[in-house]
PAVEX-251791 format. One record per atom (N, C-alpha, C, O): atom name; residue number from 1; x, y, z; residue in three letters. Coordinates in Angstrom, 3 decimals. Example, Ala and Ser with C-alpha at 12.3 -4.5 7.8 and 13.67 -1.06 7.14 Angstrom:
BEGIN
R,atom,nr,u,v,w,rest
R,N,1,13.190,-5.690,7.800,Ala
R,CA,1,12.300,-4.500,7.800,Ala
R,C,1,13.200,-3.300,7.800,Ala
R,O,1,14.236,-3.319,8.465,Ala
R,N,2,12.850,-2.250,7.080,Ser
R,CA,2,13.670,-1.060,7.140,Ser
R,C,2,12.900,0.030,7.870,Ser
R,O,2,13.409,1.138,8.039,Ser
This chain:
BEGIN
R,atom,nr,u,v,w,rest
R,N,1,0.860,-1.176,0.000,Unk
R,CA,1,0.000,0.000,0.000,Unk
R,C,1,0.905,1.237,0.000,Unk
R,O,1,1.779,1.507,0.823,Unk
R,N,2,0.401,2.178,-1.447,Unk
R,CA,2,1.632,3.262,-0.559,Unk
R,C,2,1.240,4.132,0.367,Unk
R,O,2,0.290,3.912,1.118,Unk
R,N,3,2.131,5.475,0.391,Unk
R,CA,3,1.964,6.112,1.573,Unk
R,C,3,0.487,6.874,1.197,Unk
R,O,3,-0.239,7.146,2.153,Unk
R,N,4,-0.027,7.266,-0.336,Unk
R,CA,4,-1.115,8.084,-0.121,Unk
R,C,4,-2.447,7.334,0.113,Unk
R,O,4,-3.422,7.863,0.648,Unk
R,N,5,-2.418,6.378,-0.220,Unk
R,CA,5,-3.569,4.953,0.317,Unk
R,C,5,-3.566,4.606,2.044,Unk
R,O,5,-4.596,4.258,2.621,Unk
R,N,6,-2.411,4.745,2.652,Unk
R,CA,6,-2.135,4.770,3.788,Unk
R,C,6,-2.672,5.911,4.525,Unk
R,O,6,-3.433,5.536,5.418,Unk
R,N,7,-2.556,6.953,4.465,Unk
R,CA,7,-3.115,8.353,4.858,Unk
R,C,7,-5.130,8.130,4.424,Unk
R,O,7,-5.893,8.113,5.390,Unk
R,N,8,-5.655,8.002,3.169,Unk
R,CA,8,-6.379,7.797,3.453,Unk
R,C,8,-7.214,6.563,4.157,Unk
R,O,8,-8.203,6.792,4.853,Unk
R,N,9,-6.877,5.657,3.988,Unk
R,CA,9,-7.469,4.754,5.097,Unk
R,C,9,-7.445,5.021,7.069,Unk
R,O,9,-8.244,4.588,7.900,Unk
R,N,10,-6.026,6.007,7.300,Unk
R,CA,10,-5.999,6.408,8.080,Unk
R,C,10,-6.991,7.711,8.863,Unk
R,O,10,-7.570,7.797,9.946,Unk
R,N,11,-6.839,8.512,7.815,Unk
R,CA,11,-8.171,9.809,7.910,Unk
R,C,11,-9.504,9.302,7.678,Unk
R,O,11,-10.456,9.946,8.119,Unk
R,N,12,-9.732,7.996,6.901,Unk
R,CA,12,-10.974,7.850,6.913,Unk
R,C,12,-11.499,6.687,8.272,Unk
R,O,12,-12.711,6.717,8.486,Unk
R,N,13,-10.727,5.775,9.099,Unk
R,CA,13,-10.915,5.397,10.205,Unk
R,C,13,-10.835,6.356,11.523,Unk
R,O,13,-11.118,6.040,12.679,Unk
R,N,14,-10.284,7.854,10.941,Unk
R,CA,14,-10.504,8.595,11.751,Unk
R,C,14,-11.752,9.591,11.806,Unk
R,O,14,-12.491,10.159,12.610,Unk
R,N,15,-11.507,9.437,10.406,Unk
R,CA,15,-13.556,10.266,10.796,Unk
R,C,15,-14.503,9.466,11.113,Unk
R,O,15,-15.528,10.112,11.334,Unk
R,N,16,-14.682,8.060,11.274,Unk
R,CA,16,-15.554,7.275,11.383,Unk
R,C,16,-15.398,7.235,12.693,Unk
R,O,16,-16.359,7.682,13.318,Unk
R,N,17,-14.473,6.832,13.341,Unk
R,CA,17,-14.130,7.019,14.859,Unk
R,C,17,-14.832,8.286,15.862,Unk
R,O,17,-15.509,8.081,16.869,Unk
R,N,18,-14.389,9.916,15.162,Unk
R,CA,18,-14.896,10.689,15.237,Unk
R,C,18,-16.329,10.848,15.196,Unk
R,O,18,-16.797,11.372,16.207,Unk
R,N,19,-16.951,10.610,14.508,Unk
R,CA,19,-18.012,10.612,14.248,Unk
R,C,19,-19.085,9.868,15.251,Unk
R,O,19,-20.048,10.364,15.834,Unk
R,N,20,-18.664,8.690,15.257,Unk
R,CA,20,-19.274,7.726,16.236,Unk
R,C,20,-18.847,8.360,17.674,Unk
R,O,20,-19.970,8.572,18.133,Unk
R,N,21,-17.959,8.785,18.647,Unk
R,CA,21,-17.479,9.075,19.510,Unk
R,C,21,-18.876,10.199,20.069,Unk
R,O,21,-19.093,10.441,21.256,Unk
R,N,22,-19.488,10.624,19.195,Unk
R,CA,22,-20.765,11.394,19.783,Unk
R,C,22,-21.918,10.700,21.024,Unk
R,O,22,-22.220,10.865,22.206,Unk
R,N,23,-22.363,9.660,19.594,Unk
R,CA,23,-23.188,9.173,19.979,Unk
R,C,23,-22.967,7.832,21.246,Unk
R,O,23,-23.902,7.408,21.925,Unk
R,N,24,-21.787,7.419,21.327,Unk
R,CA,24,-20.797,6.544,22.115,Unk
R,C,24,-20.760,6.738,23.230,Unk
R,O,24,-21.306,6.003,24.052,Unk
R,N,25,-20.021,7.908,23.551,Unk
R,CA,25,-20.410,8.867,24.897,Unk
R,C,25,-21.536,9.633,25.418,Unk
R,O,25,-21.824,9.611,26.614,Unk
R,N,26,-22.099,10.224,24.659,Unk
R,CA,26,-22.912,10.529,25.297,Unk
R,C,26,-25.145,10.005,25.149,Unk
R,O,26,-26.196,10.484,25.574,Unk
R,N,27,-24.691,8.730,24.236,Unk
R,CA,27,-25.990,7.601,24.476,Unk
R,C,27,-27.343,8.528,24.149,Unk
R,O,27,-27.285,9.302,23.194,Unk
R,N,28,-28.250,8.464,24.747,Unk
R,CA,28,-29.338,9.575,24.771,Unk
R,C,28,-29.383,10.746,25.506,Unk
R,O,28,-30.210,11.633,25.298,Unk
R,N,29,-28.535,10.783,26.349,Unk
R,CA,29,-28.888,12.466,26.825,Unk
R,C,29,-28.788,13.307,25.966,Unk
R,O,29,-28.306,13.059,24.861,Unk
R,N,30,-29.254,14.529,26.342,Unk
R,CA,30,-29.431,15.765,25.184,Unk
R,C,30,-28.314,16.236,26.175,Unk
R,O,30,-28.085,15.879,27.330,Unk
R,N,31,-27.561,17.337,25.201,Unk
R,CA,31,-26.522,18.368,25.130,Unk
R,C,31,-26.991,19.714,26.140,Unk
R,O,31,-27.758,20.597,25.756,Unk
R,N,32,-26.514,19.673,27.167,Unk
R,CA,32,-26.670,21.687,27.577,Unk
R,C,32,-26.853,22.830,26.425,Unk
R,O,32,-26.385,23.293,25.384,Unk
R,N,33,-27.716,22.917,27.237,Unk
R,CA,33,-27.925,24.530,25.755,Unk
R,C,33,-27.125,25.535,25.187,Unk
R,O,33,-27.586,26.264,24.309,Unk
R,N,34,-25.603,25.683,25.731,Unk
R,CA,34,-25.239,26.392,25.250,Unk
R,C,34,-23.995,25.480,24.285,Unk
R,O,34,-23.337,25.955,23.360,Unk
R,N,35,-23.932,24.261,24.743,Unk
R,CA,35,-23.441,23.254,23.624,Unk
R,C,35,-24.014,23.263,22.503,Unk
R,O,35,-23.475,23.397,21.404,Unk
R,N,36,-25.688,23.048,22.859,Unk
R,CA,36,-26.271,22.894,21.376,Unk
R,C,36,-25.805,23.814,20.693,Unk
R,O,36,-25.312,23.586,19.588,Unk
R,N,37,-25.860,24.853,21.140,Unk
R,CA,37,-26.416,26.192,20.299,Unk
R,C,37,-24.813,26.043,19.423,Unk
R,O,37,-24.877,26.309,18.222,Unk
R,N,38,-23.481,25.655,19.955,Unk
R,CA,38,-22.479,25.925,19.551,Unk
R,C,38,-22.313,25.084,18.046,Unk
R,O,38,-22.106,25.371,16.866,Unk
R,N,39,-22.647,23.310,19.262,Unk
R,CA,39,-22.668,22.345,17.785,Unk
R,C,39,-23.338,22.598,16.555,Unk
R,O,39,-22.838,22.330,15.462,Unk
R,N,40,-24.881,23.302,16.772,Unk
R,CA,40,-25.386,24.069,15.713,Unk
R,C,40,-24.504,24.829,14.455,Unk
R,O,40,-24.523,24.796,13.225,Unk
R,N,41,-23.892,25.380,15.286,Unk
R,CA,41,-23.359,26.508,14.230,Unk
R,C,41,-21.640,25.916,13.579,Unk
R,O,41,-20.941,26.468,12.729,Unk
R,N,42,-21.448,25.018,14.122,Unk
R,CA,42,-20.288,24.879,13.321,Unk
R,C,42,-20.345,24.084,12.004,Unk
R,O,42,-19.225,23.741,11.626,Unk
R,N,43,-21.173,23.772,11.354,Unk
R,CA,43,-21.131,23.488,10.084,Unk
R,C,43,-21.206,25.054,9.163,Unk
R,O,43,-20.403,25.355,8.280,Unk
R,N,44,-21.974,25.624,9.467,Unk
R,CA,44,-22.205,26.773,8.907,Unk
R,C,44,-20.882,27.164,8.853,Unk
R,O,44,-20.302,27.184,7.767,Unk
R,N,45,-20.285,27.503,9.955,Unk
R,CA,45,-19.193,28.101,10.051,Unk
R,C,45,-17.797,27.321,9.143,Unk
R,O,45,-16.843,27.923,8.651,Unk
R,N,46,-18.007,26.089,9.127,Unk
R,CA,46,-16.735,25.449,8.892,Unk
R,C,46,-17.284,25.078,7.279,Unk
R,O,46,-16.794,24.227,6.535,Unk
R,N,47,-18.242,25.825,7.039,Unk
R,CA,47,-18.845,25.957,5.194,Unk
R,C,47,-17.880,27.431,4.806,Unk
R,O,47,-17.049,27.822,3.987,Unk
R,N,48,-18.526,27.830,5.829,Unk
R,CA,48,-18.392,29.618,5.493,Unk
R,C,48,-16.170,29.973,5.254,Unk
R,O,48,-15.478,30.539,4.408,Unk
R,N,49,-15.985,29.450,6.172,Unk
R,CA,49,-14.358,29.277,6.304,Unk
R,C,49,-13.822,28.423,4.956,Unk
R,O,49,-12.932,28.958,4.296,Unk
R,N,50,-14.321,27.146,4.535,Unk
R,CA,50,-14.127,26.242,3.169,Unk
R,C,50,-14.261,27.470,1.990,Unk
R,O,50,-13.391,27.960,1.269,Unk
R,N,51,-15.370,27.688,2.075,Unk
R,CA,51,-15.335,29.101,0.425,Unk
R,C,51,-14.642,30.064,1.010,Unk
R,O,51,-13.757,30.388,0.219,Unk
R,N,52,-14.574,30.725,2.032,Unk
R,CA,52,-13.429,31.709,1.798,Unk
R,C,52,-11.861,31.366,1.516,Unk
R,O,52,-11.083,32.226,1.105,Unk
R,N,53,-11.518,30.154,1.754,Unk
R,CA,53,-10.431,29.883,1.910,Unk
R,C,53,-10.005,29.563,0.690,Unk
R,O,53,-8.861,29.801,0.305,Unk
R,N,54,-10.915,28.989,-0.020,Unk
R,CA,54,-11.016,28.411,-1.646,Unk
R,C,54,-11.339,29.364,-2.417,Unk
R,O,54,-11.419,29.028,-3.598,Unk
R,N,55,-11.589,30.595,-2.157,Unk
R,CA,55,-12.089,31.461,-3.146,Unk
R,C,55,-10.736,32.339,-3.333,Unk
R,O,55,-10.135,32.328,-4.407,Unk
R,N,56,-10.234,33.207,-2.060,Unk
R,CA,56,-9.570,33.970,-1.547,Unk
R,C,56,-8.271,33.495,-1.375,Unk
R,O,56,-7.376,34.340,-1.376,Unk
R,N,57,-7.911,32.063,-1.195,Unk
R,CA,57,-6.345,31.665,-0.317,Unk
R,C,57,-5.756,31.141,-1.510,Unk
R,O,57,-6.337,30.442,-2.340,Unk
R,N,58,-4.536,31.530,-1.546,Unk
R,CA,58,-3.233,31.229,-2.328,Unk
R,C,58,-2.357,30.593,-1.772,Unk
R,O,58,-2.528,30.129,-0.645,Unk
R,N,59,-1.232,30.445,-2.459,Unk
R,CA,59,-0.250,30.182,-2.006,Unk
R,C,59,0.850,31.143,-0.664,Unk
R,O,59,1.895,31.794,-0.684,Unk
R,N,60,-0.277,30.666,0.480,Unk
R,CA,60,0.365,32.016,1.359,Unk
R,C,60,0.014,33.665,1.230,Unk
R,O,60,0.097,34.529,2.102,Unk
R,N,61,-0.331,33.758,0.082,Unk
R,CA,61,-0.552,35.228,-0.460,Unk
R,C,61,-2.349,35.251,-0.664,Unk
R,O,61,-3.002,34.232,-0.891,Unk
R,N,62,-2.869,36.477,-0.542,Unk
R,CA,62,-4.374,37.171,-1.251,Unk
R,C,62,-4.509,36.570,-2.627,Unk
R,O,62,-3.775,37.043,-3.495,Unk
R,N,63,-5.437,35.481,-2.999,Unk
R,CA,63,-5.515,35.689,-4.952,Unk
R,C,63,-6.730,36.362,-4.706,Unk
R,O,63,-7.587,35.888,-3.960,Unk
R,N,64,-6.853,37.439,-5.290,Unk
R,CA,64,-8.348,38.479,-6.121,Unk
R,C,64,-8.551,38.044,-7.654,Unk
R,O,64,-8.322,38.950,-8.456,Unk
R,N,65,-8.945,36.794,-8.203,Unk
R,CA,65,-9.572,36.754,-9.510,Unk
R,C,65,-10.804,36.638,-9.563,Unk
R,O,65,-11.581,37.171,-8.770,Unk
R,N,66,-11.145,35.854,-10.603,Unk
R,CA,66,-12.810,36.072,-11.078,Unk
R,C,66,-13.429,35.152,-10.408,Unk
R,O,66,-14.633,35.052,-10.646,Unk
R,N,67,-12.656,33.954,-9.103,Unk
R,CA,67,-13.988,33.559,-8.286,Unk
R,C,67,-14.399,34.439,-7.080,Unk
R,O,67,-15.273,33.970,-6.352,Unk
R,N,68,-13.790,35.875,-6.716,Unk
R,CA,68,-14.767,36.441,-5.434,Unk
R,C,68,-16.030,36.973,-6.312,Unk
R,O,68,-17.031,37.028,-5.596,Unk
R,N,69,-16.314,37.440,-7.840,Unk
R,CA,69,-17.370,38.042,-8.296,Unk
R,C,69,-18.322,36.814,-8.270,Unk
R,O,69,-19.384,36.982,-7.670,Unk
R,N,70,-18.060,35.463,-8.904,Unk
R,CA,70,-18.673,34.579,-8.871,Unk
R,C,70,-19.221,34.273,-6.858,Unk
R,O,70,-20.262,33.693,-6.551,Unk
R,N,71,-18.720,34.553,-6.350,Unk
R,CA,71,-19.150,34.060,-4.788,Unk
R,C,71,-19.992,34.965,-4.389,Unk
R,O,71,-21.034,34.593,-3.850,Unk
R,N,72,-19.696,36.475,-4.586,Unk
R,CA,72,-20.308,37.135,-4.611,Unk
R,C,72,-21.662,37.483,-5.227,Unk
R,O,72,-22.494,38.292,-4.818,Unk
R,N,73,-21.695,36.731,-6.248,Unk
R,CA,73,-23.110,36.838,-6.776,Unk
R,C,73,-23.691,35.926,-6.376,Unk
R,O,73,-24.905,36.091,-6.497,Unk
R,N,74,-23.315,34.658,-5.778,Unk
R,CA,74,-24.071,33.695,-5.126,Unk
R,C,74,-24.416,34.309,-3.942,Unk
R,O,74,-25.618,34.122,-3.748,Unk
R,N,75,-24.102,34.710,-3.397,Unk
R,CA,75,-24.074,35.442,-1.929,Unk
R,C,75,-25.423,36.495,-2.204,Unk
R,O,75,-26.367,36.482,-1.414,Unk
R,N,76,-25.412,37.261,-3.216,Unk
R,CA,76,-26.121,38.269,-3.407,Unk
R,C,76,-27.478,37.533,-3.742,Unk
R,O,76,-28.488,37.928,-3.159,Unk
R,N,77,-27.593,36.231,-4.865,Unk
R,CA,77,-28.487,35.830,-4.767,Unk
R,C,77,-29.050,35.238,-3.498,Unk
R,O,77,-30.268,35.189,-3.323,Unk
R,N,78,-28.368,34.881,-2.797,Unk
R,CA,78,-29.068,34.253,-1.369,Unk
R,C,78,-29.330,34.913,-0.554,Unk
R,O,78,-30.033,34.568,0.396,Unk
R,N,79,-28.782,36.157,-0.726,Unk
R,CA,79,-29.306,37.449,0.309,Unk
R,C,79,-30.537,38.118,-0.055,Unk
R,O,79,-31.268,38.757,0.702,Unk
R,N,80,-30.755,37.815,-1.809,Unk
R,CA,80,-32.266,38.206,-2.089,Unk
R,C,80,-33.421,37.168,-2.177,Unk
R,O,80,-34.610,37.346,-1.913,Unk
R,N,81,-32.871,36.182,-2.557,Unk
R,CA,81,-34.066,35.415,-2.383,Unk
R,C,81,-33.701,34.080,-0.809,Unk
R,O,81,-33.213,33.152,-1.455,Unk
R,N,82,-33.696,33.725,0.300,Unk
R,CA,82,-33.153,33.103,0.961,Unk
R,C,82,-33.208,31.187,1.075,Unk
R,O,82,-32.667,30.359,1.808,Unk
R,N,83,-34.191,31.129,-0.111,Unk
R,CA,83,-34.344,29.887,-0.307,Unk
R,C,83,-34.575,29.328,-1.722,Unk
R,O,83,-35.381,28.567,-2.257,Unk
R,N,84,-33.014,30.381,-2.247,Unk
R,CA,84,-33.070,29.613,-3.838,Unk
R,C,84,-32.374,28.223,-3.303,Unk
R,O,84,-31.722,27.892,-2.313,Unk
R,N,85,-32.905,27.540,-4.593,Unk
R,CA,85,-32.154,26.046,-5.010,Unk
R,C,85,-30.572,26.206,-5.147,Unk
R,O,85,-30.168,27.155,-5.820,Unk
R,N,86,-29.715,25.404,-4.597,Unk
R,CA,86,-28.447,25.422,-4.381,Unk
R,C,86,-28.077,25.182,-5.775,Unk
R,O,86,-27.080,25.821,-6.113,Unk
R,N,87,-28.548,24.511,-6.599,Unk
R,CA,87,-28.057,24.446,-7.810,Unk
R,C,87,-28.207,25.534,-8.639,Unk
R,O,87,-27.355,25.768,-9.496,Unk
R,N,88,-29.291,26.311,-8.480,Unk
R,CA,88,-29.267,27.662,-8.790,Unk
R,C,88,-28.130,28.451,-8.713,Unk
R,O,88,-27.425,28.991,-9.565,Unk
R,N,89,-28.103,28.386,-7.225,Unk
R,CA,89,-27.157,29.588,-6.810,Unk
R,C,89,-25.898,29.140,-7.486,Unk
R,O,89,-25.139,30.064,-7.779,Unk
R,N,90,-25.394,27.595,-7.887,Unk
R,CA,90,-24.227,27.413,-7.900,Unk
R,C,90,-23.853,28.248,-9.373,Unk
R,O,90,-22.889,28.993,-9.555,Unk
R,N,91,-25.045,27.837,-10.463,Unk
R,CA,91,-24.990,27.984,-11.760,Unk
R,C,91,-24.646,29.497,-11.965,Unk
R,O,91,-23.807,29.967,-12.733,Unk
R,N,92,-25.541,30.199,-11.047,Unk
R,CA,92,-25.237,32.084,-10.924,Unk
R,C,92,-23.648,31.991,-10.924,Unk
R,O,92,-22.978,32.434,-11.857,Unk
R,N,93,-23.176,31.464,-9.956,Unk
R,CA,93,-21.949,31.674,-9.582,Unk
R,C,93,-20.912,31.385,-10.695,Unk
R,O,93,-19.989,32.168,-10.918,Unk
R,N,94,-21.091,30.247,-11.380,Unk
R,CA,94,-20.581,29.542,-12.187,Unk
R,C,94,-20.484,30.934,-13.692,Unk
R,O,94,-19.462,31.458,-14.135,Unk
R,N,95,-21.463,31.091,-13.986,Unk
R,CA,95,-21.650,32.188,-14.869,Unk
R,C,95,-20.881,33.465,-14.940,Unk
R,O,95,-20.281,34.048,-15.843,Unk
R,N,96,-21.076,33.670,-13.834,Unk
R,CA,96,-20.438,35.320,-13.258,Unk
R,C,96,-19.203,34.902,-13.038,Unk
R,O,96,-18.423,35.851,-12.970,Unk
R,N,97,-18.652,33.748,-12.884,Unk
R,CA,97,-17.126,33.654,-12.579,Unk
R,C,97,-16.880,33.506,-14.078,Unk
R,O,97,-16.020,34.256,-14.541,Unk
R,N,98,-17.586,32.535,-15.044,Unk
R,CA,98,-16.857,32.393,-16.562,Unk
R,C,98,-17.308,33.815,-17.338,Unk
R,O,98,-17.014,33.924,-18.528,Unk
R,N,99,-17.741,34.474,-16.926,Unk
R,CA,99,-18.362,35.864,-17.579,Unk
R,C,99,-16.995,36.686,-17.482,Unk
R,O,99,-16.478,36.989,-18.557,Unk
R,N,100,-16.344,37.086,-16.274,Unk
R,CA,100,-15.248,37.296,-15.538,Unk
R,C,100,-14.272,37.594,-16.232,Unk
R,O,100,-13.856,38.605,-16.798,Unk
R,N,101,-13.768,35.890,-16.021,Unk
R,CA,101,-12.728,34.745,-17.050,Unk
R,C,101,-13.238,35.686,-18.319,Unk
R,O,101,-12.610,36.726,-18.518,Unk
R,N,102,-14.310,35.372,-19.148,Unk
R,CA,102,-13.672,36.310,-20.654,Unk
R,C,102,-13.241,37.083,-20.871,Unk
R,O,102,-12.399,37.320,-21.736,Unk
R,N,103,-13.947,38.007,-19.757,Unk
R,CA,103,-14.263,40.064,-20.228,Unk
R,C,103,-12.731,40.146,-19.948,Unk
R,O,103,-12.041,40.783,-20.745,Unk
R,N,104,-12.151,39.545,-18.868,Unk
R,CA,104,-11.036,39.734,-18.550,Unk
R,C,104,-9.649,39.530,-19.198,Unk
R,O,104,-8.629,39.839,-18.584,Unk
């Protein structure tokens, strides 16, 4: 096996581990409320951190090309309508970033 087959079998017995370790420990009780409220929000958050990081992060350095207009117009669409179709929003995005890419 090499080493990159090795790493994933390793990360993926570790998210499974992870994952299960919830429900393992703590069986049926419910969470304190200010746990919930936390566990709540970290997907959002750890979405919100993934596109900035992928839109915005370089090699160490700021990249500014044609995917912040594309994110940005997804953003704008979801700020006007709050329950477009994700495939929607993606296609907006998709557009306005290859729109970008030409003019540019």
């Amino acid at each position: 096996m090499t080493d990159v087959w090795t790493v994933i079998v390793v990360v993926g017995v570790a998210t499974v581990l992870f994952k299960a370790a919830g429900p393992v420990f703590l069986g049926r009780r419910a969470l304190p409320g200010k746990v919930q409220s936390v566990v709540e929000l970290l997907a959002p958050v750890m979405l919100a951190a993934l596109v900035v990081t992928q839109t915005v992060g370089g090699d160490g350095e700021l990249s500014l090309d044609a995917r912040v207009p594309g994110v940005a117009a997804a953003a704008a669409t979801l700020a006007v309508r709050r329950r477009a179709p994700l495939i929607g929003v993606m296609a907006i995005a998709a557009v306005v970033t290859a729109l970008v890419r030409v003019v540019a």
